[in-house]
C-alpha positions in Angstrom: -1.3 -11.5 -12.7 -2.7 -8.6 -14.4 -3.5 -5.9 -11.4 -0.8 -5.3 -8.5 -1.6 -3.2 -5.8 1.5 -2.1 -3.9 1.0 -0.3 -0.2 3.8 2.3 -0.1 3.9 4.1 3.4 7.3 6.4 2.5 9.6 3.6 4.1 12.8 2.7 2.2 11.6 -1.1 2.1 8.1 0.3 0.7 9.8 2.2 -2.2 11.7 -1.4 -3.2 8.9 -3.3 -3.2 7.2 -0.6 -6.1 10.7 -0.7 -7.7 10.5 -4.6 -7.8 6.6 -5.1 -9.0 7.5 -2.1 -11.5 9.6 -4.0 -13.1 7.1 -7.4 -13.0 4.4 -5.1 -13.9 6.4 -4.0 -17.3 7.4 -7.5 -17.8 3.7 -8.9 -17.5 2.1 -5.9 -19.1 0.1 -5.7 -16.1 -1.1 -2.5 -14.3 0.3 -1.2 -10.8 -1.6 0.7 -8.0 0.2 2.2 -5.5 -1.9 2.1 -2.0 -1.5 4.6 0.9 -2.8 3.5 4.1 -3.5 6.8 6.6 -3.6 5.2 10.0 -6.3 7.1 11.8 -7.4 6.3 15.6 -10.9 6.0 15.7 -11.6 9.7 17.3 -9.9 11.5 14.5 -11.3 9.5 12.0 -15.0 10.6 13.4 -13.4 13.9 13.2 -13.2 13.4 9.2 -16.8 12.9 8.5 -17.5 16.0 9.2 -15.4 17.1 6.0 -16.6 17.6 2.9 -15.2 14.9 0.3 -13.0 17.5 -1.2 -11.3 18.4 1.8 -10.8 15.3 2.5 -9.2 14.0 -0.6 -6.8 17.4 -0.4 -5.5 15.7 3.3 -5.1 12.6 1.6 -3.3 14.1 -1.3 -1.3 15.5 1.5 -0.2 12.8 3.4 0.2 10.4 1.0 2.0 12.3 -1.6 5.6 12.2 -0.1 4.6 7.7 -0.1 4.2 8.0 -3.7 6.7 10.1 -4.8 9.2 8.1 -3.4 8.1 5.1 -4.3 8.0 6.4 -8.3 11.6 7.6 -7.7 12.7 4.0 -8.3 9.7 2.3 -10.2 10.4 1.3 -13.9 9.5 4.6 -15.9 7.5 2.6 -18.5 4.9 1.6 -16.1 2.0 4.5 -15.4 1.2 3.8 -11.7 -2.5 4.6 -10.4 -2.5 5.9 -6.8 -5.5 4.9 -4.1 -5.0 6.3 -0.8 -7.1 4.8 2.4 -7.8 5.4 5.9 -8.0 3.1 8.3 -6.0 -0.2 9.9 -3.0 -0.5 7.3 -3.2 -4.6 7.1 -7.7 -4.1 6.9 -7.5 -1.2 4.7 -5.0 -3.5 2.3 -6.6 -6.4 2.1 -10.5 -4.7 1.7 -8.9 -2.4 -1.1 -7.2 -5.1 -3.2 -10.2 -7.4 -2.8 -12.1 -4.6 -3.7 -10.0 -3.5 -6.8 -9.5 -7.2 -8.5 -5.6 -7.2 -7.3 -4.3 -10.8 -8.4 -1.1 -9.7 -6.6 0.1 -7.5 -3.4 3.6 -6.7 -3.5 4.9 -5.0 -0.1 7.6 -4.1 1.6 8.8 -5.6 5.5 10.2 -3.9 8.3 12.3 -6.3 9.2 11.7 -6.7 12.8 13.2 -8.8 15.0 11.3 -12.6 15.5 10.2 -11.2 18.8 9.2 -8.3 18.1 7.1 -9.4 14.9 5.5 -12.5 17.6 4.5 -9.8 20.1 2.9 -7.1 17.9 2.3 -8.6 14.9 3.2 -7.1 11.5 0.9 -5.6 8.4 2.7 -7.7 5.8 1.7 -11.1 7.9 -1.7 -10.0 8.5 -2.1 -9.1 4.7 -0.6 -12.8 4.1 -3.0 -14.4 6.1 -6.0 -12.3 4.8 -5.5 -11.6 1.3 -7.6 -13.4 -1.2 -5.0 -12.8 -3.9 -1.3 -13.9 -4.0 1.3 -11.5 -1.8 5.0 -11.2 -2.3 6.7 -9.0 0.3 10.3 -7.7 -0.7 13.4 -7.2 1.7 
């Protein structure tokens, strides 16, 4: 395991999850990504492409900034941390980006919902299970 890519939405269970593959990350010598997912409905997302690239990598910057700050609060400070940000379906955006970066592992964070609420709508961490083509490891 020599790439991790950890989605970090600003959640307290997202920020554990970088603390915990920080720490793997330093033990393995392996290097980290931290992955923002923007959920954006289909009509504002058309609304983006009319952007120029620089305007819309400020909005990222924006929006994911708070994610990744917290996140680093409590990562290992040995390990330098890259930071992707995507737009799109979180558990879609996830899986394309690791695939598409090499990630051998995805280390994320779980809400915690209830049985039936995690039957009836789903979750990203089980979609990213069933999807990834790389090990995941979700942290409580």
């Amino acid at each position: 395991m020599d790439k991790i890519l950890v989605p970090v939405d600003g959640s307290d269970q997202s920020a554990k999850a970088a603390q915990w593959a920080s720490r793997l990350a330093a033990q393995l010598g392996a290097s980290l990504t931290l992955l923002h997912v923007h959920h954006v409905p289909g009509s504002e997302a058309l609304g983006l492409n009319s952007l120029e690239r620089s305007e819309i990598d400020q909005i990222e910057r924006r929006i994911a900034g708070p994610s990744f700050a917290k996140a680093r609060a409590l990562m290992d400070s040995s390990v330098n941390a890259e930071t992707l940000v995507g737009i799109g379906e979180p558990a879609d955006e996830i899986v394309a980006l690791a695939k598409k970066h090499g990630a051998t592992l995805i280390v994320m964070g779980t809400r915690g919902q209830s049985l039936a609420r995690e039957i009836l709508l789903g979750s990203v961490s089980e979609k990213v299970i069933r999807h990834a083509h790389c090990a995941v490891t979700v942290v409580r």
